[in-house]
N, C-alpha and C positions, 0 to 999 in steps of 0.2 A: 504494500500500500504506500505511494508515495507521499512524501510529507515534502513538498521542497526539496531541499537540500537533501532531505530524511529520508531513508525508507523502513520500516516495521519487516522483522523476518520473525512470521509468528514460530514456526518451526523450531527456531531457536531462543525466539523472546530477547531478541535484541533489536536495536534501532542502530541500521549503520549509515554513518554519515557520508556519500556521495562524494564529497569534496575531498575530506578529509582521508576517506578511503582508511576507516577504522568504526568500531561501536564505539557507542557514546557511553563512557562510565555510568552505569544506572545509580540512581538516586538526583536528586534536586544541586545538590551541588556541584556534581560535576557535569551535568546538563548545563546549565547557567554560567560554568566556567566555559565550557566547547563553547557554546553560543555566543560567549564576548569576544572569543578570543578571535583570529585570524585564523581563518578568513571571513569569518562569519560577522564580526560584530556587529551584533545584534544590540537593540536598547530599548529601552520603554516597552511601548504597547506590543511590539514583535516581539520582544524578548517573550514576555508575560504571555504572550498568545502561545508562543512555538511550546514554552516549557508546561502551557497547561495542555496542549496538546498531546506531548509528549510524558505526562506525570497519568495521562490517561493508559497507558499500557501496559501489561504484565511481563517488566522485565527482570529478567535472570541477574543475581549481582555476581560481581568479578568472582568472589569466590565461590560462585554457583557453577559458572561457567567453567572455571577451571577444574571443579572436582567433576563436574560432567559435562567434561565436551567428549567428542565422537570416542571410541575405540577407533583404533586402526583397524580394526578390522572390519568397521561399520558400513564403508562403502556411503561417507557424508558426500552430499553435492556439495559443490561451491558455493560459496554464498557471496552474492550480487554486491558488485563494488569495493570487498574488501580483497587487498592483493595475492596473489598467488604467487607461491616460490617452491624453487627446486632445492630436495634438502634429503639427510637423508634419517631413515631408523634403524635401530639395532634390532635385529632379527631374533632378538631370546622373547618367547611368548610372554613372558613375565616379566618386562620391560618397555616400560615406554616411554625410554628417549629418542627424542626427538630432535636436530637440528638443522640448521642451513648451512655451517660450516665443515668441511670436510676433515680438518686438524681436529676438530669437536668431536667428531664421532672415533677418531682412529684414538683420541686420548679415551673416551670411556669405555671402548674397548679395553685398552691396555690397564684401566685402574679396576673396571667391574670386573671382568673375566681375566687377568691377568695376560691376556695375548698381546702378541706384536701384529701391527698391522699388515706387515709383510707375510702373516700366515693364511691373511685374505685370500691368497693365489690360490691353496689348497683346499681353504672351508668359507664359506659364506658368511661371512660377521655384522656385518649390515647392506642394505640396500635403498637406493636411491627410491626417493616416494616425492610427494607434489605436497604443499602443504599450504595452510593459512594459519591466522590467531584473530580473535577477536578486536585485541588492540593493538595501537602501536608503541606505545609508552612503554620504556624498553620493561619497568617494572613489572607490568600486565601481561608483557608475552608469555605466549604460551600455545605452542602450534599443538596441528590437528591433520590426520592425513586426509586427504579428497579426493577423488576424483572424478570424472566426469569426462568434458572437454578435452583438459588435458589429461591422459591417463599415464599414472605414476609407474614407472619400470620397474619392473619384476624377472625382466633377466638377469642374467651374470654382470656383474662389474670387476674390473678389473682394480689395483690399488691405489692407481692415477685417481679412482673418482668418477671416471668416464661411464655411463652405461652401458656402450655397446651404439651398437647400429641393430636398429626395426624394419622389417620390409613395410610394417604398416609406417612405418614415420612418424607415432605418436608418441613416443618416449622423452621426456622429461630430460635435459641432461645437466645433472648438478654443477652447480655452482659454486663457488665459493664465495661471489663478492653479496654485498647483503642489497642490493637492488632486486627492485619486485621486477617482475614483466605482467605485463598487461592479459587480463582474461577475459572475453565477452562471454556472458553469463544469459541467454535468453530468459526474460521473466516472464 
């Protein structure tokens, strides 16, 4: 449902901001903070209108979100507007980290399961998946796998990072620097 700037993802009981290409902290304060802030500054009778708008919906707070967002193994869609990045997780079922940086993952390797990353060549220690978070306030992250659109590789990787090559050409190929890319989301 668009609100402006806003759109409502009842699905998940959040309100992600368009511009900002993140949710809006639930509660009245950090609503009223987004909406002053840049690029939105909002005042008066808009401020007062959007946030009673917006105090009308039943949103999930930070830490609602984080203790229940997707499983990996949920097969979550995307959700409209907020960025998509290539990253990877550690492949122990009873594990769920999560990141975008590749040194990030070969380090929790090495301290959770005590392995060196170069024993990737012989056993699979993690693999490259597609990912979002709610916000972007580095405090608040906290990614989610998805797919959809782009769908996250589940082939072999090698120790570079690299995915591989797909004959279909939809594979993900991780990252290391922390830029989003752009995802068209049909709503």
């Amino acid at each position: 449902m668009p609100l402006g700037d806003y759109d409502y993802n009842e699905a998940h009981r959040v309100v992600v901001c368009r511009r900002c290409q993140s949710c809006i902290v639930p509660g009245s304060t950090g609503q009223v903070r987004h909406m002053r802030a840049e690029p939105h500054r909002l005042q008066g009778d808009a401020l007062k209108a959007t946030a009673a708008l917006l105090a009308g919906y039943d949103l999930r707070s930070a830490a609602e979100l984080r203790r229940d967002k997707p499983a990996w193994d949920s097969a979550c869609q995307p959700i409209a507007h907020l960025p998509v990045y290539s990253g990877f997780r550690c492949i122990d079922p009873s594990c769920n980290h999560l990141t975008r940086n590749l040194k990030k993952i070969r380090e929790h390797i090495a301290s959770a399961y005590k392995k060196k990353a170069i024993e990737y060549r012989t056993a699979r220690l993690w693999e490259a998946c597609t990912l979002q978070s709610y916000f972007s306030a580095l405090n608040l992250v906290d990614y989610f796998i998805i797919i959809g659109a782009v769908a996250a590789a589940s082939g072999s990787n090698n120790s570079s990072g690299s995915s591989g090559s797909s004959s279909s050409g939809n594979q993900v190929q991780p990252v290391v620097e922390e830029e989003p890319f752009t995802l068209t989301v049909a709503e």
